[in-house]
N, C-alpha and C positions, 0 to 999 in steps of 0.2 A: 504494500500500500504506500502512497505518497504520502509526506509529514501531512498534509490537512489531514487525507482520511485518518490517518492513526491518531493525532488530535483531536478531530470529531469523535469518534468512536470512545477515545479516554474520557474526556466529555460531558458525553451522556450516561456514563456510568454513575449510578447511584452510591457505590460504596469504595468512591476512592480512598486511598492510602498510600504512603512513600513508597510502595514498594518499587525494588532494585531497575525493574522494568519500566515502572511511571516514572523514576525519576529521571533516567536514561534520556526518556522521548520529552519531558518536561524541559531539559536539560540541551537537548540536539534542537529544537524549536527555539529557547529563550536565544542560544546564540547564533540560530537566522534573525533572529531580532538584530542582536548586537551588530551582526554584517549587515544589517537591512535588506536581507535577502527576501524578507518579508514583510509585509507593512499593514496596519490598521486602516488604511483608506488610500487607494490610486486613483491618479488622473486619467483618464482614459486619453482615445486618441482624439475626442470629439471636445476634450474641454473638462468633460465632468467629472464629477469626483465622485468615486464609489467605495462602499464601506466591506471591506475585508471581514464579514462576520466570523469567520472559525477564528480569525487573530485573536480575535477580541475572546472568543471562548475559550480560547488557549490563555491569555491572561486570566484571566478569571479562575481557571482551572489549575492553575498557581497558587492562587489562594486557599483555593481548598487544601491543595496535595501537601503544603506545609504548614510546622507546626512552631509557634512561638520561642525564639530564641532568644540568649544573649549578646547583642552585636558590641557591648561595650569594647573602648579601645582597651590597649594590655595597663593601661595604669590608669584606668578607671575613673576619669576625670570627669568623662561625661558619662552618662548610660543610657542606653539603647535597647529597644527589642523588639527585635521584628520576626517574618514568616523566614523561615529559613532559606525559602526559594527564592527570596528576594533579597540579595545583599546589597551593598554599594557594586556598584560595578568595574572591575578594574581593569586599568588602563595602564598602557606604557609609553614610553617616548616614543615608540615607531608610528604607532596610531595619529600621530601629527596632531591634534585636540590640546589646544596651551587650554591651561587650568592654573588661574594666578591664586598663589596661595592666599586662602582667609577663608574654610570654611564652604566650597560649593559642595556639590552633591549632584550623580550620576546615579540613580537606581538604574540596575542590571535588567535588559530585556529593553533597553533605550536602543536608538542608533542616534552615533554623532559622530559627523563626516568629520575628515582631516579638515586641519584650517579652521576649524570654530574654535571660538576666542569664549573663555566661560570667565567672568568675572566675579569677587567675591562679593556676601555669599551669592549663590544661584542653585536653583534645581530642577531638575532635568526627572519627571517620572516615566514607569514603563511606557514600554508601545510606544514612546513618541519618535520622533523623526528627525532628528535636525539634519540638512545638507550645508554641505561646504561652503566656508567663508562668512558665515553668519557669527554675530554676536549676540551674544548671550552676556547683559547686563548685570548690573547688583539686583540684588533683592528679586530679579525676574525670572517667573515659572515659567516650565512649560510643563502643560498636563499631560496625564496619559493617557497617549494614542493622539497627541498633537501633531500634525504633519507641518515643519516649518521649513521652507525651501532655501532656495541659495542666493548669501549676502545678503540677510537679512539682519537689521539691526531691531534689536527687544530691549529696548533701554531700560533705564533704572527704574523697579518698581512695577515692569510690565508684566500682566498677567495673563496667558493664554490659556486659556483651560483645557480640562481634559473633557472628552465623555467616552467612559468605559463602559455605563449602562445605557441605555439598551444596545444589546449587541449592534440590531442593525442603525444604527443614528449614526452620521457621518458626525466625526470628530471636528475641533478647530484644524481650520486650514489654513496659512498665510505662505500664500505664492514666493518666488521669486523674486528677489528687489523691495522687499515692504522696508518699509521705517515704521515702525512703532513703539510711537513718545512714548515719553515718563509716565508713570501713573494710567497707560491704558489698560481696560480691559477685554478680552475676545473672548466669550463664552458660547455655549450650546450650539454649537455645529456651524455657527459664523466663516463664513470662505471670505479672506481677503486676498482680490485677486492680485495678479504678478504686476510689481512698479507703484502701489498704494500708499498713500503716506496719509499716517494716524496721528493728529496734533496731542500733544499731552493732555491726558483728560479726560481721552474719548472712548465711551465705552459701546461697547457691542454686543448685544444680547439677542435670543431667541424672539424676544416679545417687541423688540426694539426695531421703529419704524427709521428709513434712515432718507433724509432727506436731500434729493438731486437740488440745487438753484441753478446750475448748469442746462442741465437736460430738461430740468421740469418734470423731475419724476419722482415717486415715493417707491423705496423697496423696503419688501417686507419679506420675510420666512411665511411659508405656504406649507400643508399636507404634503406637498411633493415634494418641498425646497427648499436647501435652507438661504437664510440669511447673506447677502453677497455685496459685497464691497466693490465695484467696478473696477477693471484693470486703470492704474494710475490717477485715480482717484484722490484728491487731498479734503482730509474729512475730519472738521471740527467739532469741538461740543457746541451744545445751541439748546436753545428752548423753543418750548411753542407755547401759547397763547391758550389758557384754560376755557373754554365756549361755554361753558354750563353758566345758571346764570350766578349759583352761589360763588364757582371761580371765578367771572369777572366779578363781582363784589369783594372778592378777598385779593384780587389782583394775582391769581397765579398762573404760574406757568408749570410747564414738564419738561425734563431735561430732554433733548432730540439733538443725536447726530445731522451733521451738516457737511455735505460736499458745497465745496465753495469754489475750485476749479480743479484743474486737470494738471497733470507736471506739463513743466516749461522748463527753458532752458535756465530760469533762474534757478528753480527746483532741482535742477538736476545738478547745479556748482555745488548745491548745499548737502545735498546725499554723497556727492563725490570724496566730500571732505572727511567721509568716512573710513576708505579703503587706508586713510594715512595709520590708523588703528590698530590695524591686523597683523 
């Protein structure tokens, strides 16, 4: 059988346990993770992005197959304890991944290409994806089963989230070329396409209408679809105007993403000024 089927199959079993055999195929799967030989969600050839469910069962099936340990370091300084099957994950100088000492954090069943720059602290959970040449700021997550693409900057504070549940819900996506400021947020299955730039601030969610003044268009997440950021997109925080009549009496508003234009060439000296970084 190919790693899915034998993944699927471990699975659906009701009465999993470490044994010799589970951990084997637990173990041969986590590090097609680490190669990215396999991934939570692909681009196809048409654009879309589709959700890997068996990856996603196979994480999950991690959880089950292990059993609470002590990860503290040898001199006990801090203390830890997690599933067995999920260590830190280690890395060497050949792996080409700078990690500047202060504290970051790679959980094991991640992939992160050569050339990404991890700043302290940062962390990186399962399933997620990072490609090459991306930064990866202070204080900034990436969830698990995050797909982040290449030269991508996640500044200080940025939050991409993960989604592990439900197997099949396409995870955060950010293309190719994103810049995303300080203090953003990318939640619930949110695609920011390739060249988009996120001003500090700007948060992105499932429920979260997001506002063209460019095109003249409002996008939303649908039953079919999630949430989408348009390729090179520059998208501010904003509010909107409360319509009811109790909110115009109390004068409020709601927080509401805003494209305000599209990259130019001035856009493009200010992204540039990033590669000096890496």
């Amino acid at each position: 059988m190919s790693l899915r089927e034998e993944i699927e199959a471990l699975a659906a079993r009701d009465d999993l346990n470490l044994t010799t055999g589970a951990r084997e195929l637990f173990n041969e799967f986590k590090a097609a993770l680490n190669r990215g030989e396999v991934r939570a969600a692909e681009r196809a050839a048409d654009g879309k992005w589709h959700v890997n469910a068996w990856v996603k069962r196979g994480i999950l099936m991690g959880f089950r197959l292990g059993t609470l340990i002590d990860m503290s370091p040898a001199d006990r300084s801090l203390r830890f304890f997690d599933k067995v099957t999920y260590p830190i994950r280690e890395l060497t100088k050949e792996d080409n991944v700078r990690i500047v000492p202060g504290g970051s954090s790679i959980r094991d069943g991640a992939f992160v290409a050569p050339g990404v720059v991890c700043m302290p602290p940062m962390y990186v959970n399962v399933g997620a994806y990072v490609d090459e040449g991306t930064m990866i700021d202070s204080h900034a997550l990436v969830g698990s089963c995050a797909q982040v693409g290449k030269r991508v900057h996640l500044s200080a504070a940025a939050q991409v989230g993960g989604v592990l549940e439900p197997v099949g819900a396409v995870p955060v996506i950010i293309e190719d070329d994103v810049l995303v400021g300080g203090n953003c947020g990318v939640y619930e299955g949110t695609i920011v396409r390739a060249g988009a730039v996120l001003a500090p601030g700007t948060i992105l969610t499932g429920a979260t209408p997001l506002y063209d003044l460019v095109r003249e268009q409002i996008y939303r997440r649908t039953n079919e679809a999630s949430l989408e950021v348009p390729s090179g997109a520059i998208v501010v925080p904003g509010a909107r105007a409360v319509t009811s009549e109790r909110g115009k009496a109390w004068g409020l508003s709601l927080y509401a993403p805003v494209i305000v234009k599209y990259r130019d060439e001035k856009t493009e000296r200010a992204v540039q000024l990033e590669d000096y970084l890496r």
